[in-house]
C-alpha positions in Angstrom: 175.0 -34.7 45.4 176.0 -31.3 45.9 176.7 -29.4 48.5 174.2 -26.3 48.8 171.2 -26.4 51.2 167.9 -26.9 50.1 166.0 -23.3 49.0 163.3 -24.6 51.4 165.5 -24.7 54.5 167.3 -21.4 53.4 164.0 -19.5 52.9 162.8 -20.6 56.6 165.8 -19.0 58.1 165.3 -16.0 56.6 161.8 -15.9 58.0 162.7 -16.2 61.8 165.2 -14.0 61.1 162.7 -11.6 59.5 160.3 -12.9 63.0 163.1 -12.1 65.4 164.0 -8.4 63.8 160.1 -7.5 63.7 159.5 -8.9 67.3 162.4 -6.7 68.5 160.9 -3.6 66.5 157.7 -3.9 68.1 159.2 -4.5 71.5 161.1 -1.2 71.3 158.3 0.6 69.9 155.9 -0.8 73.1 158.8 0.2 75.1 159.2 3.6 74.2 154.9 4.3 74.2 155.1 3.0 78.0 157.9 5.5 79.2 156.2 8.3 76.9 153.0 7.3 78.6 155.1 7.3 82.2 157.0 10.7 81.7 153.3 12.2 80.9 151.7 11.3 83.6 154.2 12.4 85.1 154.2 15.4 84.0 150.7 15.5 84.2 150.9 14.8 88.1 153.2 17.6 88.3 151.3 20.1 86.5 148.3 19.8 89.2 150.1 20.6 92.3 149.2 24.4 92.1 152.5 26.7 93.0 151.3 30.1 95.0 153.3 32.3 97.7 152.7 32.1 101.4 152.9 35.0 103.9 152.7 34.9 108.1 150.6 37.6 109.8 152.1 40.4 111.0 151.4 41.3 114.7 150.5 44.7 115.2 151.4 46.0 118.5 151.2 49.6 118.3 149.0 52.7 116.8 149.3 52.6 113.0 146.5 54.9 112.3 143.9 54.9 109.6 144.3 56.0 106.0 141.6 56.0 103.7 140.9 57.9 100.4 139.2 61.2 100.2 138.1 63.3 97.6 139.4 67.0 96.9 137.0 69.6 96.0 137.1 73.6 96.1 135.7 75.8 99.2 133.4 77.1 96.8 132.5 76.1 93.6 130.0 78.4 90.8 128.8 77.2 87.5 127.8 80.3 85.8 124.7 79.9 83.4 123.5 82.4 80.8 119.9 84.3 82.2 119.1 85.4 78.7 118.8 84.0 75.4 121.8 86.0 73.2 125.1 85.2 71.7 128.3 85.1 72.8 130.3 88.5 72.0 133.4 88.1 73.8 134.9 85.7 76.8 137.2 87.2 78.4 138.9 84.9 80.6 139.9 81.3 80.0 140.6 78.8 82.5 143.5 78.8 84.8 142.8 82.4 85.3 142.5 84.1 88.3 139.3 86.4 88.4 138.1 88.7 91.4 135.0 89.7 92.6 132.7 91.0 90.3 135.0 90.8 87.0 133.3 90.4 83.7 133.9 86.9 82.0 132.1 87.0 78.8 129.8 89.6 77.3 126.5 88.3 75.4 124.6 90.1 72.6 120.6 89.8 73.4 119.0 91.8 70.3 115.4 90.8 71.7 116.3 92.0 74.9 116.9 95.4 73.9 113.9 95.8 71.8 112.0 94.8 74.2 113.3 97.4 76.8 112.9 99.9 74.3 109.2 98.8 73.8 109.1 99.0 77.6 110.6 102.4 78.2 108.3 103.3 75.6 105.3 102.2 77.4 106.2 103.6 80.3 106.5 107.3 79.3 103.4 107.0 77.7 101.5 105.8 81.3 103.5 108.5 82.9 102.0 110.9 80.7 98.2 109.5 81.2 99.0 109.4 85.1 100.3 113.7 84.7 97.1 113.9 82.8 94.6 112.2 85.1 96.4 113.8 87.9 95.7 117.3 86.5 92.2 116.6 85.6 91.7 115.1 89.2 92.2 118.3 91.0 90.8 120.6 88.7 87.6 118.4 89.6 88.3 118.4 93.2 88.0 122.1 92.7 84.9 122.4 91.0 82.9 120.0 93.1 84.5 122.7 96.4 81.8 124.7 94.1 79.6 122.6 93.5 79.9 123.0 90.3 80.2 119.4 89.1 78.6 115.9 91.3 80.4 114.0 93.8 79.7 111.5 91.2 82.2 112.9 88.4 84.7 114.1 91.0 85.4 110.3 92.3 85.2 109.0 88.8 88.3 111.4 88.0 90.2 110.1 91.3 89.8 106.5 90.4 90.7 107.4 87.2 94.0 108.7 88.5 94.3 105.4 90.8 94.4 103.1 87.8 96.9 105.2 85.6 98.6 105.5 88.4 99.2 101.5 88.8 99.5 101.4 85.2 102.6 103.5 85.6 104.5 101.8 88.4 103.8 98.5 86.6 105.2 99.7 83.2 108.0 100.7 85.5 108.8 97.3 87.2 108.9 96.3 83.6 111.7 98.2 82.9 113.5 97.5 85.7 113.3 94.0 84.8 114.6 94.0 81.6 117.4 96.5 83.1 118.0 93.7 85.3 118.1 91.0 82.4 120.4 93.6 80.5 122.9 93.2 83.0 122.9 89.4 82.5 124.1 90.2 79.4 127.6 89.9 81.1 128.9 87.1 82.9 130.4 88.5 85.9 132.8 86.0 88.7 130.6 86.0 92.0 133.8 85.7 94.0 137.2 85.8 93.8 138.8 82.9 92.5 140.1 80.6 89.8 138.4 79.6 86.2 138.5 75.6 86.0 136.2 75.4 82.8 135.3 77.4 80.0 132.5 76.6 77.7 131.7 80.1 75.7 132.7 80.3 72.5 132.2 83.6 70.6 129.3 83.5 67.9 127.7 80.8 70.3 124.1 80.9 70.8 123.2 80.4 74.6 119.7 80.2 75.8 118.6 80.7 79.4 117.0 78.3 81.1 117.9 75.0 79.2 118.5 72.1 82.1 120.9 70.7 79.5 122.8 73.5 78.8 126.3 73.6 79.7 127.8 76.5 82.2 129.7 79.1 80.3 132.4 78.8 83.0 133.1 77.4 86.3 134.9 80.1 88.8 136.0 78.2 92.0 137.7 79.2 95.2 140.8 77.0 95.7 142.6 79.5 98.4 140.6 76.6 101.2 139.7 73.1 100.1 137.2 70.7 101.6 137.9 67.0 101.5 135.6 64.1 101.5 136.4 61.0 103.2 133.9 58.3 104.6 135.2 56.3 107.4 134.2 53.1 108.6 131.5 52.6 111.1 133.4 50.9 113.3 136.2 54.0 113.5 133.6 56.6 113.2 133.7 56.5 117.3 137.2 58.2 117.3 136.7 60.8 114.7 135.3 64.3 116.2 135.4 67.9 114.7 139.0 69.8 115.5 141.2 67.1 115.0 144.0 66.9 112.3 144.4 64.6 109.6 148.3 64.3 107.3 147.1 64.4 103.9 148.8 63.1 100.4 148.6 62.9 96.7 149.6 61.1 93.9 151.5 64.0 92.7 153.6 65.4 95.2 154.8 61.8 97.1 157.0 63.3 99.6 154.6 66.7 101.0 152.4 65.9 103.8 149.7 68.4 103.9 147.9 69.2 107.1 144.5 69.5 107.3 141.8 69.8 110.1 138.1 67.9 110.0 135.3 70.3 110.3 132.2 68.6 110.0 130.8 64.9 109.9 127.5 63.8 108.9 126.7 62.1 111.9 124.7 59.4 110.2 125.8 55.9 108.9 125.3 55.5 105.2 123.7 52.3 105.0 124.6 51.6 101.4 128.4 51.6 102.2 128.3 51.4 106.1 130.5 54.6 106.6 130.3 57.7 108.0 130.9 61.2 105.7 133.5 63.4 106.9 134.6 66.9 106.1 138.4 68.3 106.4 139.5 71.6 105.4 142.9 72.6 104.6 145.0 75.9 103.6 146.1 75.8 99.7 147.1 79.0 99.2 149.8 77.9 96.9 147.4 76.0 94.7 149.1 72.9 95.2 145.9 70.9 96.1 144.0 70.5 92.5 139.7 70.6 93.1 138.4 67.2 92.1 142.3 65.5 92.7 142.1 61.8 95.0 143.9 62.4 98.2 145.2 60.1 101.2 143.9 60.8 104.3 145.7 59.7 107.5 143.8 60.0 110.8 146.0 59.3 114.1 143.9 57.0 115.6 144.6 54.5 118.6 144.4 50.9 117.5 144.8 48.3 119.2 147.0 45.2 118.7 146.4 42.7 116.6 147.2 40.5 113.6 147.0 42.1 109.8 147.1 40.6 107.0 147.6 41.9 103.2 143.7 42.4 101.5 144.8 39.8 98.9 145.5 37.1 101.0 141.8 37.3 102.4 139.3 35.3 100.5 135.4 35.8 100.5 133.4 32.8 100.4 129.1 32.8 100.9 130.2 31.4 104.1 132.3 35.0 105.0 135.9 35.5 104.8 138.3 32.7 104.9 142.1 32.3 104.4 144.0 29.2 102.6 146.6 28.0 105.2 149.7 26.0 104.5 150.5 22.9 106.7 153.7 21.3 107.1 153.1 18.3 104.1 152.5 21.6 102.0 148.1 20.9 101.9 145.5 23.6 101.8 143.2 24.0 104.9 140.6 26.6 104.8 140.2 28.8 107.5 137.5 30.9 108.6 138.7 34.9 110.3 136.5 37.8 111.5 137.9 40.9 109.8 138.4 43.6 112.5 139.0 46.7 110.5 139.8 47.1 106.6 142.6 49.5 106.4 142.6 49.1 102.5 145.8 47.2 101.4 146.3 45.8 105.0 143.8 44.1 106.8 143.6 43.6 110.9 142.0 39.9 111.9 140.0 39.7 114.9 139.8 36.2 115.4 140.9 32.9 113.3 144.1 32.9 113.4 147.1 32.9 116.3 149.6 34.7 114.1 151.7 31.7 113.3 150.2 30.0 109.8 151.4 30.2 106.5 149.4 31.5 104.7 148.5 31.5 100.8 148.4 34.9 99.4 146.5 35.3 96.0 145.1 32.5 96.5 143.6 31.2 92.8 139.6 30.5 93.3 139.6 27.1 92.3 142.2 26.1 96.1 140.1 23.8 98.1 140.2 22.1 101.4 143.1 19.8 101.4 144.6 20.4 97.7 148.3 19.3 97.8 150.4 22.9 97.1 153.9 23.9 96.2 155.4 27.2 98.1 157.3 29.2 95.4 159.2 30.7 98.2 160.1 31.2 101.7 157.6 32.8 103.9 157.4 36.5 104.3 155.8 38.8 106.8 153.1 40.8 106.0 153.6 44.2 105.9 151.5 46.7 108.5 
């Protein structure tokens, strides 16, 4: 016999070999799937623990003041509209410049107006002339009817006469005064002494009086004063009277603090925004405060202490205002607060919190009671 296997036998080893190789194929395959599957979820876990910045109130234990925005505009403030229908000759100022009392700005051609004070002077001389005539005529008849030479009759009819040319004339006159007067529209004069912020005449332009959507030829304003705007919140609008001063800033000078005074308030509580309207002057005889500019206002006012808070850390729910606080496994708790005064960036708490908590700031609108948190870093105090 000899002395190789049978192909039968040989063929089944191959086979389990084949078997074992596959079985460890698909073992490592199932392994890999499950920690691919572990390391997911993992991740997945992970990725749903939210990661936001925590700050601790700030106790404030002395008078901080109130700043609030106000609104810049001139002391006075003239848009100058054309009174007749014409076209622009000259302009003779642009803006920027400074103008005085009474200076002519533009000059406007009105053709029509000058024909018709033509037609008017013309009317009038020729009333004058009937008046002269009716005023002769009534005296010469006075004198006849002294004897009795002509009736009572005649003699009045020659008086009223005179009457009516005599109205005739003083209203042809009025006429001409008023187109004299409409002449002298023709230029554009400044009706104070002050500075040209817009300029809309162009020469060859046609301008007609009277047009509600016409634009003013230019705008003269008086920046040597300036008036500011400022609304302050009912519940500070107690501490604010006329004669006090208020430190004043703008974007564009960062480090001048202007002084100005408040000289009026409304007295009345806007009920749309809750505030009270204020009026401050202040000096700007070096120009330096723009009409129209946003402005800081700072009023010394006496607050008391409390806790503040940055505006962004303050959210507003349909219940009111709440804050997201951190506890010490790192889980959300939602915390109602009663918002004293809003000072803008900063805001002062009047009860809801003891000054101690950690609290989100930001917070994302989705954070709800008792989500599980990650604090990006260590707490900081809010700033006052």
């Amino acid at each position: 016999m000899s002395d190789d296997q049978p192909p039968s036998r040989s063929l089944r080893k191959v086979g389990i070999g084949a078997g074992i190789v596959a079985l460890a194929v698909v073992a490592v395959g199932i392994g890999t799937r499950v920690r691919a599957d572990h390391n997911l979820e993992t991740v997945a876990q992970d990725s749903a623990v939210q990661t936001v910045t925590v700050v601790t109130p700030a106790t404030n234990t002395a008078g901080q003041g109130l700043t609030l925005p106000g609104n810049i505009q001139a002391y006075n403030s003239a848009a100058l509209y054309a009174r007749t229908n014409g076209y622009v000759r000259r302009w003779l100022a642009d803006i920027g410049d400074r103008v005085v009392a009474g200076q002519t700005l533009a000059i406007i051609d009105a053709p029509e107006v000058d024909q018709q004070l033509a037609q008017a002077q013309a009317d009038y001389q020729t009333a004058s002339a009937n008046q002269s005539l009716a005023r002769t005529t009534a005296v010469r008849w006075d004198a006849l009817l002294a004897r009795d030479a002509v009736s009572k009759q005649e003699a009045d009819e020659k008086r009223g006469a005179l009457a009516a040319n005599t109205a005739l004339t003083n209203a042809q006159s009025a006429n001409v005064r008023r187109l004299r007067a409409l002449k002298g529209f023709t230029q554009i004069q400044a009706p104070f002494a002050g500075v040209v912020t817009s300029r809309s005449a162009q020469i060859g332009a046609l301008v007609v009086a009277g047009t509600a959507a016409s634009q003013p030829l230019f705008t003269v304003s008086d920046i040597r004063r300036v008036r500011i705007f400022v609304r302050i919140p009912q519940g500070s609008s107690g501490q604010i009277h006329p004669g006090m001063e208020a430190k004043l800033t703008v974007p564009e000078f960062p480090d001048r603090v202007f002084t100005a005074k408040l000289t009026r308030s409304a007295g009345a509580v806007d009920p749309a925004s809750g505030s009270v309207l204020v009026q401050l002057e202040a000096d700007n005889s070096d120009g330096a405060l723009k009409p129209g500019a946003y402005a800081q206002i700072r009023f010394p006012l006496a607050t008391s202490s409390g806790i503040t808070l940055p505006a962004s850390a303050v959210m507003v729910r349909e219940t009111g205002p709440v804050v997201a606080i951190v506890d010490a496994q790192n889980r959300i708790h939602l915390r109602p607060v009663t918002i004293a005064r809003d000072e803008g960036a900063i805001v002062q708490i009047g009860a809801g919190l003891t000054g101690r908590e950690r609290i989100v700031d930001t917070p994302p609108d989705a954070l709800a009671e008792g989500d599980q948190v990650r604090v990006e870093k260590a707490v900081a105090k809010a700033a006052s």
